[in-house]
C-alpha positions in Angstrom: -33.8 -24.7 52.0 -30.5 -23.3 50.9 -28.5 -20.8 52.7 -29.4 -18.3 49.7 -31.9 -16.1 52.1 -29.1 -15.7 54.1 -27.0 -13.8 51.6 -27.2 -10.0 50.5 -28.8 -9.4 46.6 -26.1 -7.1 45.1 -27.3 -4.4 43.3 -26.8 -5.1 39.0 -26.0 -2.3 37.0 -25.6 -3.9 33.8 -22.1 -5.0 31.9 -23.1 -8.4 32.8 -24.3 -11.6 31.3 -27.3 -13.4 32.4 -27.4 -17.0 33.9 -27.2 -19.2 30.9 -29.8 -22.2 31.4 -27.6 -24.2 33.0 -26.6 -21.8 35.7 -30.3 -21.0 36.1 -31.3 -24.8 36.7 -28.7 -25.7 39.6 -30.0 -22.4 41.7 -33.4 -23.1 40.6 -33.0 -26.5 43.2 -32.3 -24.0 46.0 -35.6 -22.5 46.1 -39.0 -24.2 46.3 -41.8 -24.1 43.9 -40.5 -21.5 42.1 -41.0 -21.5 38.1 -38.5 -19.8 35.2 -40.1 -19.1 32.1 -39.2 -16.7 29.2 -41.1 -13.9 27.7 -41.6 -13.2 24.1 -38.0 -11.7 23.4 -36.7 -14.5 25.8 -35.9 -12.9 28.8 -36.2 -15.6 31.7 -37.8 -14.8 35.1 -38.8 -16.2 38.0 -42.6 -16.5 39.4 -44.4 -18.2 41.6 -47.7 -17.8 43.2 -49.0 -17.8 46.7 -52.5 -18.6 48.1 -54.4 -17.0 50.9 -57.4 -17.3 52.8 -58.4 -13.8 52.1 -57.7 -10.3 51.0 -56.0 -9.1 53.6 -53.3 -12.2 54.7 -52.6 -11.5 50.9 -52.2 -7.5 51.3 -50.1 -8.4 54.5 -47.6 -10.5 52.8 -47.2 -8.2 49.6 -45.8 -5.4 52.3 -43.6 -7.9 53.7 -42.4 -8.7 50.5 -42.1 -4.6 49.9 -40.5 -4.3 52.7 -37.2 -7.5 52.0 -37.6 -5.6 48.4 -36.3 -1.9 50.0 -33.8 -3.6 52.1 -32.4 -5.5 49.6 -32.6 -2.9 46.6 -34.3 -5.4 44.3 -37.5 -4.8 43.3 -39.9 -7.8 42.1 -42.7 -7.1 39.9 -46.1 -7.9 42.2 -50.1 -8.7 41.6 -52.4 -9.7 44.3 -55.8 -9.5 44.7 -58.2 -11.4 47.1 -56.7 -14.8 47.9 -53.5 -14.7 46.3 -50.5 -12.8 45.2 -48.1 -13.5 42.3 -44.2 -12.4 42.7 -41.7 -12.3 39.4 -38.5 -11.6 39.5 -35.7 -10.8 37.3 -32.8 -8.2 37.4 -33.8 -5.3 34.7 -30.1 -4.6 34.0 -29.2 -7.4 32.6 -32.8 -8.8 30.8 -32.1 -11.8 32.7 -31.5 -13.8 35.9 -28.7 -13.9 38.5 -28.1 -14.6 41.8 -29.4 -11.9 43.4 -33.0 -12.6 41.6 -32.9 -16.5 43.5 -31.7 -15.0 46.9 -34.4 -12.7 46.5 -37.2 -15.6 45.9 -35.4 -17.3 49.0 -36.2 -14.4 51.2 -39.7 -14.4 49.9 -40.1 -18.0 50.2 -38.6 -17.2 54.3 -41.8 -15.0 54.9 -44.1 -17.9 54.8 
């Protein structure tokens, strides 16, 4: 794994541009098993699920997630119900993705 989980996310105001494709594809090989795909007005994000053995491992790992999430001032969008748990990711500001969005997966990814 990269040393991205090691770095701070950096809160994003806006006034910025996105990661164009490119950009998005050479961070995208520092995490692992993490997907980027585009929405209807093509806005990329990141997702990925997880898989549990039950309800609760699944409930404990969304707090831990809540918890890097507060601490780091980026807030992922989450679902999780019994078995599994489903993390996106992308900075609001700028419609888009940035660094802070793959250090962010990396810190998720460190919870495992």
């Amino acid at each position: 794994m990269s040393d991205l989980a090691n770095k701070k996310c950096v809160p994003c105001e806006g006034g910025i541009a996105g990661f164009d494709i490119k950009e998005i594809h050479k961070y995208l090989k520092m995490i692992d098993g993490w997907e980027v795909k585009a929405n209807d007005d093509k806005i990329y994000f990141l997702i990925k699920e997880f898989k549990f053995k039950n309800f609760k491992e699944s409930q404990d790992f969304i707090n831990k997630v809540g918890e890097i999430a507060e601490i780091e001032g980026h807030h992922p969008d989450i679902w999780f119900g019994w078995g599994y748990a489903r993390i996106k990711i992308f900075t609001h500001a700028i419609k888009g993705l940035h660094e802070s969005d793959f250090i962010l997966a990396a810190k998720v990814d460190r919870i495992i």
